[in-house]
Backbone as ProteinMPNN parsed JSONL, in Angstrom:
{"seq_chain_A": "XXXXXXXXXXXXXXXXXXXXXXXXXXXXXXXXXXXXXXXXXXXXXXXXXXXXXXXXXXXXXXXXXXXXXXXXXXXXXXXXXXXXXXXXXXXXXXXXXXXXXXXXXXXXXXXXXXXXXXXXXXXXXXXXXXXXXXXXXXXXXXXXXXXXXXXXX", "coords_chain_A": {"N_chain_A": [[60.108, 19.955, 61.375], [59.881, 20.545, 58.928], [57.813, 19.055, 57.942], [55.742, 20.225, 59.333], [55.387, 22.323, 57.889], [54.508, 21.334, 55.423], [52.148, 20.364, 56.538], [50.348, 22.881, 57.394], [50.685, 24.141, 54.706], [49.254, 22.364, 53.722], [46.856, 22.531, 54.975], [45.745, 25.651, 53.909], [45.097, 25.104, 51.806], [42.668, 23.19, 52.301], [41.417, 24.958, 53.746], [39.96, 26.828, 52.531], [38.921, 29.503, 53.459], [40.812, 30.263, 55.263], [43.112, 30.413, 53.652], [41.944, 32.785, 51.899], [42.114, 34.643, 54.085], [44.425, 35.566, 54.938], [45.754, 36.225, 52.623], [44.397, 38.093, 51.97], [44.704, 41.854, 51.303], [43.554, 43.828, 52.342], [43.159, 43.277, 55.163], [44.385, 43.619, 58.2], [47.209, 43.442, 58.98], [47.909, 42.632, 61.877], [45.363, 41.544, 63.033], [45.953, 39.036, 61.082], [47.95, 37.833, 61.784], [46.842, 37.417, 64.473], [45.158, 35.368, 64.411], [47.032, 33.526, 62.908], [48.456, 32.85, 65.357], [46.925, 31.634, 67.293], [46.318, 29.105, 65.682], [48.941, 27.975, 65.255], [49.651, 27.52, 67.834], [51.806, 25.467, 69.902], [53.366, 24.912, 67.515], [56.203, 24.289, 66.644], [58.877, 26.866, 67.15], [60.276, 27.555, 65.279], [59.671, 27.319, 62.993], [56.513, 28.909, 63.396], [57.337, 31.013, 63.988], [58.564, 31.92, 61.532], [56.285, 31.638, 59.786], [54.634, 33.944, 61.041], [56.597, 36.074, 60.324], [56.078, 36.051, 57.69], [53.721, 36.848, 57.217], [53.594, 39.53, 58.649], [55.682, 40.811, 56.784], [53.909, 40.98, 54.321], [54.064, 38.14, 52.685], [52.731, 36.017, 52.869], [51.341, 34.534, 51.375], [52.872, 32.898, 49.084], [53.947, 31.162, 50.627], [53.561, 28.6, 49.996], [54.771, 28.096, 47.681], [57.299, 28.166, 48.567], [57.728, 26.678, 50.443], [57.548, 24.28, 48.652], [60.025, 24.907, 47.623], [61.675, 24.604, 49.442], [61.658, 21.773, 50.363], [62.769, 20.658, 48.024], [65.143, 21.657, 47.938], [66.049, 20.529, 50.507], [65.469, 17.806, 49.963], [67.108, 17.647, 47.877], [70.149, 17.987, 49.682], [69.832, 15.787, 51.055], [70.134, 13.952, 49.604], [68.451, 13.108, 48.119], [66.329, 12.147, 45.445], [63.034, 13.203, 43.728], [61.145, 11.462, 42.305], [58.276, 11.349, 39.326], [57.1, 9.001, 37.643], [55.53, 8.249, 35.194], [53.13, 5.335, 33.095], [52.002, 3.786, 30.512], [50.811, 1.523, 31.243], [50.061, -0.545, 34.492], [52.868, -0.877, 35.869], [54.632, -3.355, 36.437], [55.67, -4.85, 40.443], [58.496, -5.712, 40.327], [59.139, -4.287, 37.612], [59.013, -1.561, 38.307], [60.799, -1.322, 39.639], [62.942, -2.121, 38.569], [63.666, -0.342, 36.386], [63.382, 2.226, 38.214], [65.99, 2.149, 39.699], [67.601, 2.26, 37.398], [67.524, 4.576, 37.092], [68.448, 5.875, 39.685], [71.288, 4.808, 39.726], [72.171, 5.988, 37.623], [71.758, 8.799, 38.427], [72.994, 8.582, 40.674], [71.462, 8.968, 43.374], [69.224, 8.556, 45.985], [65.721, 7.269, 45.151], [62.882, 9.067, 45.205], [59.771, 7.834, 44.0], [56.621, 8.58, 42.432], [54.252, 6.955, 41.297], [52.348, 6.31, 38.146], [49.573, 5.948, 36.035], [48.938, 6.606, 32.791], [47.139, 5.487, 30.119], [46.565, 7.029, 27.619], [49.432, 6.791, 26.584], [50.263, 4.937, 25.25], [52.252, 3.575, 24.559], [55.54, 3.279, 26.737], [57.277, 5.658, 28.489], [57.105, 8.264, 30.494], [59.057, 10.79, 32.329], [59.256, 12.915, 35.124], [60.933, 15.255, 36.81], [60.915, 17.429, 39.213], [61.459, 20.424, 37.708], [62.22, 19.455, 35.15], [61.447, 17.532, 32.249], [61.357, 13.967, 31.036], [60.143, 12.429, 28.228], [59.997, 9.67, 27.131], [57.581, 8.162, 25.775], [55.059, 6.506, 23.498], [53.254, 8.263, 22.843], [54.213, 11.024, 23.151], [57.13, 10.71, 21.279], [55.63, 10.495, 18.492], [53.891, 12.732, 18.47], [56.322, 14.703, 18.083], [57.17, 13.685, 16.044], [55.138, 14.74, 14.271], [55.334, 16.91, 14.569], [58.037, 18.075, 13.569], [57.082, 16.654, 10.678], [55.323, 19.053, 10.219], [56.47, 21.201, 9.934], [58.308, 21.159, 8.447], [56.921, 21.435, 5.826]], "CA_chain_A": [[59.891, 21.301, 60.892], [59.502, 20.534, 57.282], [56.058, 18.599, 57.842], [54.719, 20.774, 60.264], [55.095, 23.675, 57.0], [53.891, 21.138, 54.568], [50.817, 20.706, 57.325], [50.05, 24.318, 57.164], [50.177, 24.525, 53.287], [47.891, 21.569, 53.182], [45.585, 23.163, 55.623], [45.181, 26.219, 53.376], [44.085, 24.328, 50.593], [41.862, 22.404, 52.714], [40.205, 25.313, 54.083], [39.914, 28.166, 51.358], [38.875, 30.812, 54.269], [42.176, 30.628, 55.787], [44.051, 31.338, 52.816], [41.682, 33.96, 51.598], [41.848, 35.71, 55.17], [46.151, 35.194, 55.115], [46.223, 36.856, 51.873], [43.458, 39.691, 51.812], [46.227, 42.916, 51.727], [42.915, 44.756, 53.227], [42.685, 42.481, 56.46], [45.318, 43.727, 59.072], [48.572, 42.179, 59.399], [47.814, 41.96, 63.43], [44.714, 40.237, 62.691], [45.937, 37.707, 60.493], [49.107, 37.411, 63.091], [46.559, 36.845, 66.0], [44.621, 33.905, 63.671], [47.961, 32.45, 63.365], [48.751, 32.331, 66.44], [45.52, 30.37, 67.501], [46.59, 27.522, 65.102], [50.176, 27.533, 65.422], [49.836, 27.027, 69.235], [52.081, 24.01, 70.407], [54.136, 24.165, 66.561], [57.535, 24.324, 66.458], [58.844, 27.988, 67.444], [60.963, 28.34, 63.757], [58.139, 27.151, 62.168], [55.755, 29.614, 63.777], [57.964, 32.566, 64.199], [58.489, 31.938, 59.767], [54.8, 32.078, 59.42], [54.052, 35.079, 61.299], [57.727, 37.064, 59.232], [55.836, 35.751, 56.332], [52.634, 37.96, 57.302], [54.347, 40.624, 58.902], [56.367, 40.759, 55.453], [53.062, 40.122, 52.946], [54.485, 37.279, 51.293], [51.876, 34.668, 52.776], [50.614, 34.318, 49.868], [53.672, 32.334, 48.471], [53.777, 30.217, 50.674], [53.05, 26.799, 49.538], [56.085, 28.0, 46.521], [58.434, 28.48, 49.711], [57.543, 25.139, 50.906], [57.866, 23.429, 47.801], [61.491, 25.005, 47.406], [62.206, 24.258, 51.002], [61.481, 20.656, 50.262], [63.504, 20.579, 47.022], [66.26, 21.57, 48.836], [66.202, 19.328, 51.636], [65.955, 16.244, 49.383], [68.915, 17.88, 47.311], [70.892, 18.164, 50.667], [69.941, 14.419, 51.928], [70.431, 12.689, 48.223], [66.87, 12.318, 47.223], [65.573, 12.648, 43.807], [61.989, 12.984, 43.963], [60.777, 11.46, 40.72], [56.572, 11.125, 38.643], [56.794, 7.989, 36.519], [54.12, 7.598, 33.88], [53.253, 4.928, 32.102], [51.05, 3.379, 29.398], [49.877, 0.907, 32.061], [50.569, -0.346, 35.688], [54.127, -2.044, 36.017], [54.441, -5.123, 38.053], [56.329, -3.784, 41.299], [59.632, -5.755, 39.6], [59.133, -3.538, 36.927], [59.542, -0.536, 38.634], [61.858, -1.426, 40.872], [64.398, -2.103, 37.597], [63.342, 1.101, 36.159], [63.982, 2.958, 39.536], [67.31, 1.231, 40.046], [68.691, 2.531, 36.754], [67.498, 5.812, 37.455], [69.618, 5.928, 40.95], [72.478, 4.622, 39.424], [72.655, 7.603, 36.23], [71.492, 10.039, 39.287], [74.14, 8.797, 41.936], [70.813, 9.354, 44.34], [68.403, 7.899, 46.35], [65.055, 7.81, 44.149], [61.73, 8.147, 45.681], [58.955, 7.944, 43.509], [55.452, 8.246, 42.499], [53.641, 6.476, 39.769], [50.97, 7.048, 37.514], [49.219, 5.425, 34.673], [48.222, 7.015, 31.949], [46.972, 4.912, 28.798], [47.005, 7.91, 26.31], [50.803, 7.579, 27.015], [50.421, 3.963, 24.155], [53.733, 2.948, 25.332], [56.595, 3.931, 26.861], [57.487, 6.279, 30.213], [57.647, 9.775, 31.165], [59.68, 10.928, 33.952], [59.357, 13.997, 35.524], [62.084, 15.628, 38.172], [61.587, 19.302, 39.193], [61.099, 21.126, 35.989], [62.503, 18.562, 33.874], [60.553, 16.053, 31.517], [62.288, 13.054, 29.655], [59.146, 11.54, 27.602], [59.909, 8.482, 26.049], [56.378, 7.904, 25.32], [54.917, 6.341, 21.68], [52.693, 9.682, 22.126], [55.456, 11.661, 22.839], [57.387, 10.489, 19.728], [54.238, 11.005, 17.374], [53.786, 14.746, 18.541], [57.218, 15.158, 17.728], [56.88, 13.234, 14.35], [53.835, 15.277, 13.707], [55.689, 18.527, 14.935], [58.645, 17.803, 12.41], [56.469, 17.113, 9.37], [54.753, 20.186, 9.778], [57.459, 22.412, 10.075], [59.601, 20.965, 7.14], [56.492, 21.356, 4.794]], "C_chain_A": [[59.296, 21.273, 59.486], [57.776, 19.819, 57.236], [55.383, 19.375, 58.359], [54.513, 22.129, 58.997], [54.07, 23.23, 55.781], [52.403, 21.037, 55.326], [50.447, 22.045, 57.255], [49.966, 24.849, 55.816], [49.15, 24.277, 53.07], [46.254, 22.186, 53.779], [44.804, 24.623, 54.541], [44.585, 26.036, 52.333], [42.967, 23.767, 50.963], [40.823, 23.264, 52.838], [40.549, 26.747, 53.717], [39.674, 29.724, 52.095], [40.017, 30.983, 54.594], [43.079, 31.572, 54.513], [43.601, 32.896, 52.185], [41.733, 34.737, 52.668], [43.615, 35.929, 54.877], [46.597, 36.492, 53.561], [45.498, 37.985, 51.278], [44.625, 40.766, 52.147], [44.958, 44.094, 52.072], [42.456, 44.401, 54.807], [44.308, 42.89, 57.549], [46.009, 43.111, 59.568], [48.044, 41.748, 61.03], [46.59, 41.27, 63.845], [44.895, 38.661, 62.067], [47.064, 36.859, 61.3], [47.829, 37.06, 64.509], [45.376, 35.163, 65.592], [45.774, 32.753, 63.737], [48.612, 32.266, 64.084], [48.634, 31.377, 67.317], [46.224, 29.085, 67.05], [47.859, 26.807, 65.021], [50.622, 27.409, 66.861], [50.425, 25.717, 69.256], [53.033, 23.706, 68.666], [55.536, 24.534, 67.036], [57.932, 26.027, 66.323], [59.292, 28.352, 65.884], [59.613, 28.275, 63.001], [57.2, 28.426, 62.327], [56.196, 30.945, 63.222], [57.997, 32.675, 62.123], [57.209, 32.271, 59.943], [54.389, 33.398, 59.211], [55.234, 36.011, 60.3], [56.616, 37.028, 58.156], [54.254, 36.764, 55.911], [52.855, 39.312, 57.505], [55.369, 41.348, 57.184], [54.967, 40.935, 54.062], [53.539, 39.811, 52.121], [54.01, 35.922, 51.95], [51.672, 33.93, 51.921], [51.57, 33.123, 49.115], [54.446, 31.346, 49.742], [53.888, 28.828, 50.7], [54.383, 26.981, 48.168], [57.593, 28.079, 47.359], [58.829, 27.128, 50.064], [58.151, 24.252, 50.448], [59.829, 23.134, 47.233], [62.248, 23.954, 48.275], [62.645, 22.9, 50.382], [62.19, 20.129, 49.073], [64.696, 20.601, 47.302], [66.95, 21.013, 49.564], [66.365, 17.844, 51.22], [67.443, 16.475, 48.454], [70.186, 17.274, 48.145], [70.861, 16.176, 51.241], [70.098, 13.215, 50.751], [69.597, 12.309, 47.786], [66.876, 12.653, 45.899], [63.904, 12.018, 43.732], [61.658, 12.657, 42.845], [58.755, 11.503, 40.123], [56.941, 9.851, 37.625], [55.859, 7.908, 36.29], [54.394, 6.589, 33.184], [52.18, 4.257, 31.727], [49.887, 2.705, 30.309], [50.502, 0.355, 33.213], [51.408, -1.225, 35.381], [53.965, -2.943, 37.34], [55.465, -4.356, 38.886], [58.355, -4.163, 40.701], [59.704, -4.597, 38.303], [59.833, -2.161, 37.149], [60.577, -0.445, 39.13], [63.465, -1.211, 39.592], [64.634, -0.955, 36.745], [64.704, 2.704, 36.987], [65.41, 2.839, 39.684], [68.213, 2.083, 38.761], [68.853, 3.988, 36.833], [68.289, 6.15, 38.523], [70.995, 5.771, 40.37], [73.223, 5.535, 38.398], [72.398, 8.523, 37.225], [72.618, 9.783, 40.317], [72.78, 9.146, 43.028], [70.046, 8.485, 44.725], [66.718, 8.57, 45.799], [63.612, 7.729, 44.885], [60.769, 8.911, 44.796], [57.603, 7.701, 43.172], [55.106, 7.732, 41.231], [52.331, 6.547, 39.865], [50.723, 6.273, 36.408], [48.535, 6.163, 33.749], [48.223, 6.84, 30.357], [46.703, 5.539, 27.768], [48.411, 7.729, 26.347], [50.993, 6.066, 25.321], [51.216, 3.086, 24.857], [54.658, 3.649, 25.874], [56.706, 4.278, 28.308], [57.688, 7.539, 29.993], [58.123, 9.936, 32.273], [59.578, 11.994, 34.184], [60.05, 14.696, 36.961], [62.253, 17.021, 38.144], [60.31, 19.866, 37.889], [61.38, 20.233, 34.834], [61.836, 17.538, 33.567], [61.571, 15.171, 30.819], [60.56, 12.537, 29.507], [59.704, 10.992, 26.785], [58.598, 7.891, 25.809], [56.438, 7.23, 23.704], [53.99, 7.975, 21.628], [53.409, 11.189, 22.272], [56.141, 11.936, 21.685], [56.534, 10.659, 18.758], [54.153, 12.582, 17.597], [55.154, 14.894, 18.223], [57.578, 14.944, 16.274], [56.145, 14.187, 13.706], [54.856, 16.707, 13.359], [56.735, 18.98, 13.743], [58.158, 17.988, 11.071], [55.776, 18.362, 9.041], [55.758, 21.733, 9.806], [58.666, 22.312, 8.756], [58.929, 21.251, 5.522], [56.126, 22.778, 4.138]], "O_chain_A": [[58.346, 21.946, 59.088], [56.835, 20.182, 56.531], [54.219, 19.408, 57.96], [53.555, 22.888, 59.15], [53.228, 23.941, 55.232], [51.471, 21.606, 54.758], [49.768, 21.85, 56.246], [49.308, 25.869, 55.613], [48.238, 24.948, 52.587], [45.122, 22.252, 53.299], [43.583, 24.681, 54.394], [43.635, 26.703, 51.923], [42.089, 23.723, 50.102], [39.683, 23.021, 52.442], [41.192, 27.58, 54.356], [40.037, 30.798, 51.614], [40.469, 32.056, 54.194], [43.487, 32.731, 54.437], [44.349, 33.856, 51.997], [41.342, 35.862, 52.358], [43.71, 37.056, 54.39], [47.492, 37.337, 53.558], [45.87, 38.671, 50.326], [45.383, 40.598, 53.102], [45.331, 45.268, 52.079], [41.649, 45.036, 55.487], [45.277, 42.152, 57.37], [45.777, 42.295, 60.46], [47.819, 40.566, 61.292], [46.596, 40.511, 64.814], [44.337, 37.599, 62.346], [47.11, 35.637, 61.44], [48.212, 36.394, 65.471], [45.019, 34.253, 66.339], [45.722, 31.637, 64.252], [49.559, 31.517, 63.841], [49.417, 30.627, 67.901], [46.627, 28.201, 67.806], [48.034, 25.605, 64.822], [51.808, 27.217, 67.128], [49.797, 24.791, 68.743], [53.391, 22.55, 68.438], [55.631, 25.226, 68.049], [57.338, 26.601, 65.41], [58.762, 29.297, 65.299], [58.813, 29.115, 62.59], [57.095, 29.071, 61.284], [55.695, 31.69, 62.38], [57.38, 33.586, 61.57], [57.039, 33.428, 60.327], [54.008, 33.986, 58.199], [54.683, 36.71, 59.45], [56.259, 38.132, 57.744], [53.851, 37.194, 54.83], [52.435, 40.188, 56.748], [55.419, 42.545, 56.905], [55.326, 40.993, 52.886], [53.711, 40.395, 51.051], [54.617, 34.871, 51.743], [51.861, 32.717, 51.824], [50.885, 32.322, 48.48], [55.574, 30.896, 49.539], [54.374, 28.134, 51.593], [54.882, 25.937, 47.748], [58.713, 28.053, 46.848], [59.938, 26.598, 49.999], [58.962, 23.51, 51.003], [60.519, 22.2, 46.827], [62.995, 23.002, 48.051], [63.781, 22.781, 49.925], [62.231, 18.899, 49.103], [65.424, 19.659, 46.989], [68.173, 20.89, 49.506], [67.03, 16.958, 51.758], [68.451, 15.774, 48.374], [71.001, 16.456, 47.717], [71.819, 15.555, 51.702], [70.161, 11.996, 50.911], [69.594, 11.304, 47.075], [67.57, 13.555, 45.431], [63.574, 10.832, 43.693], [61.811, 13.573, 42.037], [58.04, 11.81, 41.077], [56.999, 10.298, 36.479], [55.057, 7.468, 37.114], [55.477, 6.496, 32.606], [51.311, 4.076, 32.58], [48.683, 2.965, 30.327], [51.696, 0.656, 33.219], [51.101, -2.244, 34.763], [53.489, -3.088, 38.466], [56.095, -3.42, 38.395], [59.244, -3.313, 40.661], [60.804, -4.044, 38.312], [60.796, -1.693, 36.54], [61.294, 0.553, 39.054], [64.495, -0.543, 39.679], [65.779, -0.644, 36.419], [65.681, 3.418, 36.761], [65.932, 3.946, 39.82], [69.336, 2.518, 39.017], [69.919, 4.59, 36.704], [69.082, 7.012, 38.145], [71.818, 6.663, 40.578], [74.429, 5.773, 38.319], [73.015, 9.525, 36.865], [73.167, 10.769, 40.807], [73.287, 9.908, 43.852], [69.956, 7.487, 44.01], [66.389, 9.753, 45.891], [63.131, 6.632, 45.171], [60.746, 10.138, 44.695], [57.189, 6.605, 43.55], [55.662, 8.084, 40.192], [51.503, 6.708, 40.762], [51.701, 5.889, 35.767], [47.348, 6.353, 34.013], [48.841, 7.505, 29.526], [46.532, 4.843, 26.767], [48.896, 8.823, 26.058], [51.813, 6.317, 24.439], [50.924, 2.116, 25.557], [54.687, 4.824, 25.506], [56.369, 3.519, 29.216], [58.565, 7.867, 29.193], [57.711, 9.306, 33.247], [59.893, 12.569, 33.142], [59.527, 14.536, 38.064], [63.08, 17.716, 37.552], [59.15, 19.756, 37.495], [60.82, 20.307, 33.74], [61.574, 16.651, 34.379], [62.488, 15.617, 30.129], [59.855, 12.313, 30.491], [60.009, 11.523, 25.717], [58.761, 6.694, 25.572], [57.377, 7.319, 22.912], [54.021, 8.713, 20.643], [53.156, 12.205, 21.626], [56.008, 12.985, 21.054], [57.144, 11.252, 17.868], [54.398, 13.432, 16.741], [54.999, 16.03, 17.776], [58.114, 15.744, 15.507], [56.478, 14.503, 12.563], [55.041, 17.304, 12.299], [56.503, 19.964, 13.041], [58.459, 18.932, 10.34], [55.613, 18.751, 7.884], [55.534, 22.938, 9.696], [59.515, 23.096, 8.333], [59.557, 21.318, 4.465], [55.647, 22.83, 3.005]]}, "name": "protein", "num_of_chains": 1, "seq": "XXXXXXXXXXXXXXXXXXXXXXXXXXXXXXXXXXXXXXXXXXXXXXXXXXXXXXXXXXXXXXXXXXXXXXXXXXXXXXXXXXXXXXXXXXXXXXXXXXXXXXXXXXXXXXXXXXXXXXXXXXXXXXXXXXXXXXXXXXXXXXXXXXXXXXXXX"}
């Protein structure tokens, strides 16, 4: 169920008519209900039957922020912690792995994550979970150095 919604987000991104037909509020709900009907042939009835509420309702439009909850939720519920590691430059996969590891063990969760490099970062790591940032960065710490001196002068 949960892929077959993130499939249907991804599709409207993919193909920019859909979403602009889904969320025109001058295009007739029983038009945009007989479009998604067409494409949700053969999905999953909850799945479907959500869709069409979600037109029937006009709150298509949101969507892909429904989704994202959904899916926030569901890793809540099964012990995930979806994480973004940044850092300066690519870690060897030991690297991460000891990283990852301490992160599970201060979270109590199972951690699955994506990484990223990004060499403005100098040194250091950003983590990002949700809404929340920890930057331990060196350019992190400098904007905050910076941010400090200019506020004390």
């Amino acid at each position: 169920m949960r892929e077959q919604l993130g499939d249907f987000v991804s599709s409207m991104g993919e193909v920019p008519e859909l979403g602009a037909l889904l969320v025109n509020p001058k295009i007739d709900a029983r038009l945009k209900r007989s479009a998604l009907e067409g494409l949700l042939d053969g999905s999953d009835v909850i799945v479907r039957n959500f869709l069409l509420l979600l037109v029937e309702k006009h709150r298509v439009g949101e969507v892909e922020e429904i989704a994202r909850e959904f899916e926030r939720l569901a890793a809540a519920e099964e012990g995930r912690l979806d994480v973004e590691l940044t850092t300066a430059y690519e870690l060897s996969d030991e690297e991460a792995r000891t990283i990852l590891a301490q992160i599970e063990k201060a979270s109590g969760r199972h951690v699955d994550a994506t990484r990223k490099v990004d060499p403005a970062l100098v040194g250091g790591i950003v983590l990002q979970v949700g809404s929340l940032r920890l930057d331990a960065s060196v350019r992190g710490r400098l904007t905050r150095l910076r941010q400090d001196l200019t506020t004390r002068s």
